[in-house]
C-alpha angles and dihedrals in degrees: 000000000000126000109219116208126251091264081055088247108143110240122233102050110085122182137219123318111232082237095049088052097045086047090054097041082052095048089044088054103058100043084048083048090051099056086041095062096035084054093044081050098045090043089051088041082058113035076047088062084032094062090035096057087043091059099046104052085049095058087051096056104038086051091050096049092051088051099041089054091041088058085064099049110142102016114136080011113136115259109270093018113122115245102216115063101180121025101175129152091251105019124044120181134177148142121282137151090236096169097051086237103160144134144153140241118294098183121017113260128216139211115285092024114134091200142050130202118224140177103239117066107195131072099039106128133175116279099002114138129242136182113219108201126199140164091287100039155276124305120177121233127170117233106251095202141013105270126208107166097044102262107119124197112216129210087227145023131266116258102197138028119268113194119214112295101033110146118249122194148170122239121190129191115236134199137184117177132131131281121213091164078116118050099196088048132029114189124197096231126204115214121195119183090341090306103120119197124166115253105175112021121196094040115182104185134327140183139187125204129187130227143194125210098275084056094252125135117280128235102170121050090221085071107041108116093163144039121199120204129195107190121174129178136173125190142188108281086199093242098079099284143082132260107217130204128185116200122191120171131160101224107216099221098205103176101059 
């Protein structure tokens, strides 16, 4: 039998010391702080591959689509027109059919007409430019209204007569140059046809250079076979530093 105390607290059976309890909520503490700071480590090791990746991948696309788009300079451009419009050590612009949109002639068109009649029906916008091309040359018009049937209104009337068949294109203007509108962030931006979107963001510095076929520098458009781009971005690593790329590509320019 078991004698109970005058405070009716059975002895022996004694609880935690103040100090027991303040050793093991220590101790609690830092194991809890441990895994805290192992997690916070793990998390920042992550989000760091994450934004590299990212960066990465962006670099990549946004290369490939310049070249890509460099690769078509001239096409749908008027005979004797140079292709490259800028050639500048941070912006290059030129003339190109980037979208493919093309047609010909489905019914022969004649001198003071204000529309022409092709094959293909989508891809025809409002006030994109086209070059119609016949036996006895180009000439440029711009598109008056959005076509879905292949009827295209033009803004002006045809000068000349195009016979059935005659090829009818597109042609946009495209620009790549570098944007410092934003300190913290400078973005190589692609234009097309005055619309303006950010390809590459966080850029650091870039440069393009054009060669002939020798591989000296250009100084005729005419002559350029290769463009040579420098491209280099950092970006927030998200712990305080900067996670750095270098790109440098030699861009085949087909079309010159």
């Amino acid at each position: 039998m078991r004698l109970a105390s005058d405070g009716g607290i059975v002895s022996g059976h004694a609880g935690f010391s103040l100090a027991e309890a303040m050793i093991a909520a220590t101790l609690g503490a830092l194991v809890l702080g441990g895994a805290l700071d192992m997690f916070v480590s793990h998390h920042q090791h992550y989000r760091g591959q994450q934004t590299k990746a990212e960066l990465q991948q962006e670099l990549r696309g946004g290369v490939h689509m310049l070249a890509r788009e460099l690769r078509l300079a001239g096409t749908g451009t008027l005979v004797g027109r140079p292709t490259m419009t800028v050639m500048a050590g941070e912006e290059v612009a030129f003339d190109a059919n980037v979208n493919d949109v093309r047609g010909v002639l489905v019914a022969a068109a004649v001198a003071g007409q204000g529309w022409v009649q092709v094959g293909s029906r989508s891809g025809w916008t409002k006030d994109k430019k086209i070059v119609v091309c016949g036996l006895e040359g180009c000439e440029e018009h711009v598109l008056a209204r959005d076509s879905s049937t292949g009827k295209l209104a033009l803004s002006g009337q045809l000068t000349r007569d195009f016979p059935l068949g005659s090829p009818v294109e597109i042609v946009n203007r495209v620009r790549y140059y570098l944007s410092r509108r934003d300190p913290r962030n400078a973005k190589l931006m692609r234009e097309v046809d005055a619309g303006a979107n950010p390809l590459v963001e966080y850029v650091d510095g870039i440069s393009f250079s054009y060669l002939a076929a020798d591989g000296r520098p250009a100084g005729r458009a005419d002559d350029i076979k290769l463009i040579r781009l420098h491209l280099e971005t950092s970006r927030p690593d998200g712990r305080g530093g900067r996670i750095h790329r270098t790109h440098r590509q030699e861009l085949g320019v087909r079309a010159l």
